[in-house]
C-alpha positions as CSV (number, residue, x, y, z in Angstrom):
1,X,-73.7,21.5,-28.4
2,X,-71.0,24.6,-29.0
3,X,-72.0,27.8,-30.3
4,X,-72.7,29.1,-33.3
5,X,-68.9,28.8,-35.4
6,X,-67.8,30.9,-38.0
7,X,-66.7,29.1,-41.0
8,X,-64.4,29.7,-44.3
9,X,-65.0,28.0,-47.3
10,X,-63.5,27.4,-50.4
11,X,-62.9,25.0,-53.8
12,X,-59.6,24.0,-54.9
13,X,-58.7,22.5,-58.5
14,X,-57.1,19.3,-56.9
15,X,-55.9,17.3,-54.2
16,X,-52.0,18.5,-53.6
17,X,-53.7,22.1,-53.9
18,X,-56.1,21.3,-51.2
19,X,-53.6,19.8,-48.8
20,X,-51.0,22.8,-49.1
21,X,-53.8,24.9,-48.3
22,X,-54.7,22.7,-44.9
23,X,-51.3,22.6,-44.3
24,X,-50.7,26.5,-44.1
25,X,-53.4,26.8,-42.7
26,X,-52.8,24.2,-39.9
27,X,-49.4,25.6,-39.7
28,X,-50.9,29.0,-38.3
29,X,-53.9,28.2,-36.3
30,X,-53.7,26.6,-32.8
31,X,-55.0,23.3,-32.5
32,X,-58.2,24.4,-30.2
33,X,-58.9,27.5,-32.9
34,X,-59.9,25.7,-36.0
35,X,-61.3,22.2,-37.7
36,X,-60.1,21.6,-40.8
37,X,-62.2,18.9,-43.7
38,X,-61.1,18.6,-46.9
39,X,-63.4,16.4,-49.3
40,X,-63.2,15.6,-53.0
41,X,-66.2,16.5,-54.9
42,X,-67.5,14.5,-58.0
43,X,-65.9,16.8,-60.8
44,X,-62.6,15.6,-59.4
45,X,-61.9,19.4,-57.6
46,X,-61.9,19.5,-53.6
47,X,-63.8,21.6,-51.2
48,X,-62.0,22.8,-48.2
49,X,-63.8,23.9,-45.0
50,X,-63.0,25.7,-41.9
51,X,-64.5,25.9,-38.7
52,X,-63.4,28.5,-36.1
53,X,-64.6,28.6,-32.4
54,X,-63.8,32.7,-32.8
55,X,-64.7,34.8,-35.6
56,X,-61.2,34.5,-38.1
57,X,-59.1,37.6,-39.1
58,X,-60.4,37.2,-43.4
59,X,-57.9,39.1,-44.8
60,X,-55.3,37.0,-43.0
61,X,-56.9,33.9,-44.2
62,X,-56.7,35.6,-47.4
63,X,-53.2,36.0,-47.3
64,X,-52.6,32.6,-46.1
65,X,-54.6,31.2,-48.9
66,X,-52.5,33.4,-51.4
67,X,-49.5,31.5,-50.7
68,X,-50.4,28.6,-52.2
69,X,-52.8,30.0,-55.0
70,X,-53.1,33.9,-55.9
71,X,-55.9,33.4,-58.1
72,X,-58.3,30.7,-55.4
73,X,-57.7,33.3,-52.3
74,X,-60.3,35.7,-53.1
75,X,-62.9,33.0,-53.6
76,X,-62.9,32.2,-50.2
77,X,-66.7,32.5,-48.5
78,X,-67.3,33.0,-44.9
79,X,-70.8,32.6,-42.8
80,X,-72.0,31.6,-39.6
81,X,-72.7,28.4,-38.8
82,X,-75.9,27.5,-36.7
83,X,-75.1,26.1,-33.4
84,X,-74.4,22.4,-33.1
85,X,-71.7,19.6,-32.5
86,X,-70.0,20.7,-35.5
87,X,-66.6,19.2,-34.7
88,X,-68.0,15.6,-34.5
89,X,-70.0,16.1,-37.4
90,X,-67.0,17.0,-39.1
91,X,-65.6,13.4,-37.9
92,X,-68.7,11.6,-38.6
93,X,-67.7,11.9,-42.5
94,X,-64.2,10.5,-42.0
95,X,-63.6,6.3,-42.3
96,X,-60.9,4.6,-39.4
97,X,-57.4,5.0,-40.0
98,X,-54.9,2.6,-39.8
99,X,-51.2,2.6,-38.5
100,X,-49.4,-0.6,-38.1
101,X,-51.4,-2.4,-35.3
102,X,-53.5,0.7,-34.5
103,X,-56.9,1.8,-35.8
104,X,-58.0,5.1,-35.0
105,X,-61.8,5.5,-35.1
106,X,-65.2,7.4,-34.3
107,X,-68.0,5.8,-32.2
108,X,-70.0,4.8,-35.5
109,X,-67.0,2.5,-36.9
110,X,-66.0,1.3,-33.6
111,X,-67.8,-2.5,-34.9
112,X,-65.1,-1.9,-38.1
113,X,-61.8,-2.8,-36.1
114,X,-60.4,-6.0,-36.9
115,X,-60.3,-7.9,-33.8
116,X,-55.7,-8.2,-34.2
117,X,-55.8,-4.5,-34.2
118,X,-55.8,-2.1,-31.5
119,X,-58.7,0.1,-32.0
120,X,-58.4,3.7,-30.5
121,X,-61.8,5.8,-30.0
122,X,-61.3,9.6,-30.3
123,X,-64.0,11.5,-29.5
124,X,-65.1,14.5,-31.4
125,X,-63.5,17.5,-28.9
126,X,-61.3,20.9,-30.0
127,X,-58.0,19.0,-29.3
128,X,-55.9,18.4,-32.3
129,X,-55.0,13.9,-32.9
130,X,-58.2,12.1,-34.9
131,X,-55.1,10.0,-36.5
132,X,-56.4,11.4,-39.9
133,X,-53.6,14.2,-39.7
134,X,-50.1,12.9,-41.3
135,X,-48.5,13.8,-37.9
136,X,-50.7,11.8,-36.0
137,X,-50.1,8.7,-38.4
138,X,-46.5,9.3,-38.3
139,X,-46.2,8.4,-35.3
140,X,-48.4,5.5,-34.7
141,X,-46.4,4.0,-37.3
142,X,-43.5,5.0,-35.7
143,X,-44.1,3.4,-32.3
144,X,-45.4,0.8,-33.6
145,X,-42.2,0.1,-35.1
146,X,-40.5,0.8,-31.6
147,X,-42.3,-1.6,-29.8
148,X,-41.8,-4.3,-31.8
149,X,-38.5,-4.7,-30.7
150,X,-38.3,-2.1,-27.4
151,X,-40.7,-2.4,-24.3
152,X,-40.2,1.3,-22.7
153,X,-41.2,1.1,-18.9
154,X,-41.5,5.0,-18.6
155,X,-43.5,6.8,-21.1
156,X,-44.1,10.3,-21.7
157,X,-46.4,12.2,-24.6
158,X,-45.8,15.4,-24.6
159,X,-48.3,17.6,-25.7
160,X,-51.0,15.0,-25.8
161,X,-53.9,16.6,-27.7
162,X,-56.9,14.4,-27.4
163,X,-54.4,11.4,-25.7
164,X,-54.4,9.7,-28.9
165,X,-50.8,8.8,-28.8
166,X,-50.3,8.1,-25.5
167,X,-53.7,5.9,-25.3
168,X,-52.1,3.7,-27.9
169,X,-48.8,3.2,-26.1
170,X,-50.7,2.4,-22.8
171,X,-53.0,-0.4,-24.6
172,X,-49.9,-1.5,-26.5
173,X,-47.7,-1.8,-23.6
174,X,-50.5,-2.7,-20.8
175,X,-48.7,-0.2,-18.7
176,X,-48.8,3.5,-17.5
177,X,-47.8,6.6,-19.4
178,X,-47.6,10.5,-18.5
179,X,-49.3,12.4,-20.6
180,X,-49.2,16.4,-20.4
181,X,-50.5,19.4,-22.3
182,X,-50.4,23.4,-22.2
183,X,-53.7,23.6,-22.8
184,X,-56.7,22.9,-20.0
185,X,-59.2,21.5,-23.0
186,X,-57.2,19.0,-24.3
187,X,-56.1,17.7,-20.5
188,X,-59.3,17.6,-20.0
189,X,-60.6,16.1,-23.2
190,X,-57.4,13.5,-23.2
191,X,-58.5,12.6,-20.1
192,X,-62.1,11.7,-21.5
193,X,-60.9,9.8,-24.0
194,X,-58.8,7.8,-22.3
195,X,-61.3,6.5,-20.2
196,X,-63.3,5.9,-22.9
197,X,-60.6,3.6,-24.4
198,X,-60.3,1.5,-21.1
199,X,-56.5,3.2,-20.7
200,X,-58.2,6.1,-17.6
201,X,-56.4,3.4,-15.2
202,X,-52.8,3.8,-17.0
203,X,-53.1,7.4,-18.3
204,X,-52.2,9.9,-16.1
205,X,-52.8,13.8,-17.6
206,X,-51.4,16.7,-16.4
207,X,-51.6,20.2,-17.5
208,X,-47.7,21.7,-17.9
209,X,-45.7,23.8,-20.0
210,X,-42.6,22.3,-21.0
211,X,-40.7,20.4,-18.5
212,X,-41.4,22.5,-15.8
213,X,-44.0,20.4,-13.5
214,X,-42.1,18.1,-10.8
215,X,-44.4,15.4,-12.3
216,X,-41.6,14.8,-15.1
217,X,-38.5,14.3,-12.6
218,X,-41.0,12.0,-10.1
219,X,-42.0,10.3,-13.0
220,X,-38.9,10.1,-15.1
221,X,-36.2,9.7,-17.1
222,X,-38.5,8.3,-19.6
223,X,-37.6,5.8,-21.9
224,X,-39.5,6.5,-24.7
225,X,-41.0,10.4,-25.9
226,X,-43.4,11.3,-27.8
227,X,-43.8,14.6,-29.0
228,X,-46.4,15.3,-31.6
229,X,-46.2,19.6,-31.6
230,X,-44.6,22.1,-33.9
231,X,-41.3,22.8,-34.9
232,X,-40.2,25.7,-33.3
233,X,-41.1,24.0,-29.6
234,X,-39.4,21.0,-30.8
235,X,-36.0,23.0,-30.9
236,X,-36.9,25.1,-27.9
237,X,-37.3,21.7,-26.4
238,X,-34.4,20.0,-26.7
239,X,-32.3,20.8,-24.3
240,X,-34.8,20.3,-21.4
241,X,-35.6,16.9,-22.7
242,X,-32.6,15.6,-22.8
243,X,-32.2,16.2,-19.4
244,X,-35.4,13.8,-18.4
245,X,-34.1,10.9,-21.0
246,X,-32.8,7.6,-19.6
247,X,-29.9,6.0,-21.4
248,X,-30.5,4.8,-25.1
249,X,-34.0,6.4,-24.6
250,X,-36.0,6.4,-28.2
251,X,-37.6,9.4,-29.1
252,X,-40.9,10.5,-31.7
253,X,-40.9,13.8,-32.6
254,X,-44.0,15.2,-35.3
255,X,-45.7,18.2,-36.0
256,X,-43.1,19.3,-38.4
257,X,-43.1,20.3,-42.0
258,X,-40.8,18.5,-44.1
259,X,-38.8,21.4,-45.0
260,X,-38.2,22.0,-41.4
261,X,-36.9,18.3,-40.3
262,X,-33.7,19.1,-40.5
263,X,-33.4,22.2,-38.2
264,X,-35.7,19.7,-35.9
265,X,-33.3,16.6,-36.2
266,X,-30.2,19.1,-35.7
267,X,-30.9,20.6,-32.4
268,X,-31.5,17.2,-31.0
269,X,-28.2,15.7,-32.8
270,X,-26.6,18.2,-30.8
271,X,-28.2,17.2,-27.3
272,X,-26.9,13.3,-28.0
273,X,-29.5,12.0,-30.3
274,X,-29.4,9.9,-33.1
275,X,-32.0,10.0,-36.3
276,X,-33.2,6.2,-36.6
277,X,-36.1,6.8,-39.2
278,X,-37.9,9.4,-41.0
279,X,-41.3,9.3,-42.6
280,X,-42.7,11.7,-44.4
281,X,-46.5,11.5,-44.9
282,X,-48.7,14.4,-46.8
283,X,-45.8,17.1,-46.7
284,X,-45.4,16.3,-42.9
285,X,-42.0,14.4,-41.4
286,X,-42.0,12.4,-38.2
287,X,-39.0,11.4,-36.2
288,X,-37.3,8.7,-34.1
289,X,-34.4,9.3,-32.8
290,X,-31.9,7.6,-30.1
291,X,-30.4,8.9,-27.2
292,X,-26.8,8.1,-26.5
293,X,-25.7,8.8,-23.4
């Protein structure tokens, strides 16, 4: 059970509204300070709901809402929410994903994997990674396209969240990954969930900022990174990364707005990398890119 959660509230007049709203929004919030749902109702317009662990700034949510539709921002409603287990009842409501051989799923679908996919159980937990987000699917589409023609020996995920990425590339490669986050929750909670996957014995998380624990030159160079964060990090990251890469290492880089792929995929040119692929899923883009030593 958490606390009582303060919560924001508000109906949008279609889809594409409703997900530049959750975007902005996502774009702002850390991943352990709000739980976004987004659900279309039966008169074709979509509610959007968030949930905050803290009581939210309103007229900043106000403002963000504003930036996608003046004339929806002052609808917004805020209450308090009773408490309960609100963040897995918000992923009780959502059906299993799928991204190339991976199926991302909550306890009550866990029977609905087909038995030639990978199924990946995330717990409900304030860590950002369900595999609903388009970052999330991004990449599990992207390393699923890696490993069809790449075995990587040394894996990193950087800025694991709830583990989701860096369960998948352990169960898909039957071998250990490194898996590190800024945030003590979401070690903790990655942790959790790896165990509950059957990966506890190949997942190894570690609380860092950065590159800066000696866990990443004990443990490296990698040969494949994933890196599902934000954009500005991304850059800021570069260099340092580079410098724990083995030769021809592939790279996954997500959390990124579309718009700002190209600043992303720059800094890293720079640093030795070549762009392979780019999808772009819901407004988001995710990255693979090739070092060359």
């Amino acid at each position: 059970m958490t606390p009582s959660t303060h919560r924001a509230s508000l109906t949008l007049p279609d889809e594409s509204t409703a997900k530049r709203v959750v975007d902005v929004l996502s774009e702002t919030f850390f991943e352990d300070q709000a739980a976004f749902a987004a659900f279309e109702r039966p008169d074709g317009r979509w509610d959007v709901t968030v949930h905050f662990a803290e009581a939210p700034d309103q007229e900043l949510l106000r403002d963000l809402v504003g930036q996608v539709r003046q004339d929806v921002a002052s609808t917004l409603v805020f209450d308090t929410v009773e408490a309960k287990d609100w963040v897995k009842a918000s992923l009780d409501d959502l059906v299993p994903v799928a991204a190339g051989r991976f199926v991302v799923h909550g306890q009550h679908d866990r029977e609905k994997v087909p038995p030639n996919k990978l199924g990946i159980e995330i717990e409900a937990a304030l860590a950002f990674g369900t595999g609903h987000h388009g970052t999330t699917r991004g990449c599990l589409l992207l390393l699923d396209h890696v490993l069809k023609a790449y075995q990587p020996r040394r894996v990193l995920d950087l800025g694991t969240g709830t583990g989701v990425l860096a369960i998948a590339a352990a169960k898909a490669l039957h071998g250990r990954v490194l898996a590190s986050d800024i945030d003590p929750p979401s070690v903790k909670v990655a942790a959790e969930n790896a165990d509950l996957n059957g990966a506890g014995h190949l997942v190894d998380v570690i609380r860092a900022t950065g590159f800066a624990a000696p866990r990443f030159a004990e443990d490296g160079p990698f040969d494949l990174v994933l890196a599902n964060i934000l954009a500005n990090p991304l850059r800021q990251l570069a260099g340092p990364m580079t410098r724990h890469l083995a030769s021809s290492a592939q790279v996954i880089l997500s959390g990124l707005l579309t718009h700002q792929a190209p600043a992303v995929i720059a800094a890293y040119r720079a640093r030795g990398l070549v762009p392979l692929r780019h999808l772009r899923i819901e407004g988001w883009s995710s990255l693979l890119l090739r070092f060359v030593k």
